[in-house]
N, C-alpha and C positions, 0 to 999 in steps of 0.2 A: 248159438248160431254156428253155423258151419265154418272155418277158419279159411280165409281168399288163399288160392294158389301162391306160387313162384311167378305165373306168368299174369294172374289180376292184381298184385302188389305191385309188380315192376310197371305195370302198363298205368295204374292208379298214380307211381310214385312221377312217372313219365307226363302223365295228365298236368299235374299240380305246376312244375318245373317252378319252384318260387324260392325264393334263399330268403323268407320270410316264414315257410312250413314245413315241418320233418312232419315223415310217415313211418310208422308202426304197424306193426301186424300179429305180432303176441299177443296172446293171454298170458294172464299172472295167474297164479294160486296165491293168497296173500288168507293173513287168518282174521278171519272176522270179527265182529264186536263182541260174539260169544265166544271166542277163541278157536272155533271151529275153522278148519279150512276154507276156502273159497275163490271156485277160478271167476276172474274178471275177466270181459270182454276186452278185446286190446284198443279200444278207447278209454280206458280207465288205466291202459299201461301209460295212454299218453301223457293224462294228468298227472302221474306221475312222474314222467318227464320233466313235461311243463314246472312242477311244483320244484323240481330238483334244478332247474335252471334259471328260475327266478327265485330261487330261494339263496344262491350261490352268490360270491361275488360276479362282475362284470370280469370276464379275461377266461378263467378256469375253463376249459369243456368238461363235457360228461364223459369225454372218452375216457375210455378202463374206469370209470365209475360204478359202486356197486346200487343197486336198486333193493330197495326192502320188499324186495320178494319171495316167494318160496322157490317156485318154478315157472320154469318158459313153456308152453307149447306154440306150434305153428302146424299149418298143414304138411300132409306127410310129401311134400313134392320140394318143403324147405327144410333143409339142413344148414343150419346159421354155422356149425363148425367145418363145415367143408366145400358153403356154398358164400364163403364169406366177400370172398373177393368179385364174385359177380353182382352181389346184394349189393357193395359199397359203391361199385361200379354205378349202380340203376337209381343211389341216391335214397337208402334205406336205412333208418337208423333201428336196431336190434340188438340182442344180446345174447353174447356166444359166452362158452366156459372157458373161467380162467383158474389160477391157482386155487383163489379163496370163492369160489362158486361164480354165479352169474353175473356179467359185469356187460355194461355196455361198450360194445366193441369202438363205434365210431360215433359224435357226435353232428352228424352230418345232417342239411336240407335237403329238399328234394332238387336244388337248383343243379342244372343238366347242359344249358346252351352249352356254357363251354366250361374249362377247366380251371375258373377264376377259385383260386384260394379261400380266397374272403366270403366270397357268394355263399360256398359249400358248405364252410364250415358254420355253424350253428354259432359257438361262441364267438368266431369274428366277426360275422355279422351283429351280435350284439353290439359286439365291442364299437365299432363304427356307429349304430342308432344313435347308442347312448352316447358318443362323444359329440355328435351331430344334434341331439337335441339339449344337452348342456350345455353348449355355445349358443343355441337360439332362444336359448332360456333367460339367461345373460345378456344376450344383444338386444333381447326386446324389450329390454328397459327403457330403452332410448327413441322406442316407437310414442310418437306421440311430441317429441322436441320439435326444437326449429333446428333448420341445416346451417351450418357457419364452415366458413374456410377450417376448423381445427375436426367436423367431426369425424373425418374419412379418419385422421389420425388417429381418432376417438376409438372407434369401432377395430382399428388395426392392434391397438394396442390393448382392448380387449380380447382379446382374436386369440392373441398368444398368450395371455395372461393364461385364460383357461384351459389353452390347448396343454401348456407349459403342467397348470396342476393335475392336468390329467393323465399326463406320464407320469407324473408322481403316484398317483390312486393307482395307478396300474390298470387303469382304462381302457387306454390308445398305448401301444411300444414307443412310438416317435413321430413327431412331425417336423418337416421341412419348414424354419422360421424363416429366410428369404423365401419363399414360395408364397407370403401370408400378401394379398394384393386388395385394396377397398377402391371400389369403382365409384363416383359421384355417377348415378345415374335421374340427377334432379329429387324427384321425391322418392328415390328409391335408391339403395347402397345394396352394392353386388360385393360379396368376400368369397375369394377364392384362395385356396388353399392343400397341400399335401400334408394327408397323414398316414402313420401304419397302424393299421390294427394290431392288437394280438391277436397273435395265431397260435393254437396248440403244437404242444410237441408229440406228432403224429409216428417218428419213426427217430431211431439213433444207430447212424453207421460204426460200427467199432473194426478200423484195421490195424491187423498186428504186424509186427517185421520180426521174422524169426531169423536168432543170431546166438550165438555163442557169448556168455557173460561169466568170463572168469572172475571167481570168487578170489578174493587176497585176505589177509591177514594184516 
């Protein structure tokens, strides 16, 4: 099949706007079960995505990650090495060259409102799902009790137990433990709370002071 534009990707990746879906536009050459070559449609790059993102721990991105592939192709109106910055811009995840061959540049969603951190990034969104459904995994244990003057305390103190091991796994970076608040809402208990995802390390500023350093003896 014919490979979407520059301008049917970004309008596609603009469609989706979800920080739940990355979008892909490559074909792979990857070698096949007879060892012979074979370009894959770039739905089959995405499984491989997929498979390299759940196969990984919770935290890690795909950024600068390499893909078992042979080659990239894309329509000829995209150049991922010198179109890189407007592709990241539109919410596109692809793969540009790097030292050791093909690596994925960003691991980014299609998510666009605005310039949330967390949204965009692929593994911080994970990072938050999974910290989010850990603690409701945990708390719904208690679905099904009776309510007593101690369970608000009950549920608080769960709250942080889990939040607490999940800094440790390397899940979530941190959360705010005075932030952790259990509402009595009769048959229903409200927990609120701040936490940080991890975030990839996306870029590193290096500044030098250039100076004169006499050498002594």
């Amino acid at each position: 099949a014919e490979l979407e534009s520059k301008s049917q990707v970004i309008a596609r990746a603009k469609g989706l706007n979800s920080r739940h879906v990355s979008f892909v536009f490559q074909a792979v050459d990857v070698f096949g079960p007879t060892g012979a070559v074979e370009r894959l449609e770039p739905y089959f790059f995405a499984v491989i995505v997929a498979a390299m993102q759940a196969g990984s721990e919770v935290g890690p991105p795909l950024t600068r990650k390499i893909p078992n592939v042979l080659d990239a192709h894309q329509a000829a109106t995209i150049q991922p090495d010198t179109d890189t910055n407007s592709l990241l811009q539109n919410g596109l995840l692809f793969m540009t060259t790097g030292r050791l061959g093909l690596r994925i540049e960003r691991s980014l969603t299609t998510y666009l409102t605005d310039d949330n951190p967390i949204f965009s990034e692929l593994s911080s969104n994970e990072s938050m799902n999974t910290s989010i459904r850990d603690l409701r995994q945990n708390l719904d244990t208690l679905i099904g009790d009776p309510t007593r003057v101690t369970t608000a305390k009950v549920i608080a103190s769960i709250t942080k137990s889990r939040l607490r091991n999940q800094v440790g796994a390397g899940i979530i970076k941190a959360f705010n433990e005075q932030s952790v608040t259990v509402t009595d809402l009769g048959d229903t208990f409200r927990v609120n709370y701040e936490i940080a995802p991890t975030e990839p390390i996306n870029f590193i500023q290096v500044a030098a002071t250039v100076t004169r350093i006499s050498s002594s003896v």
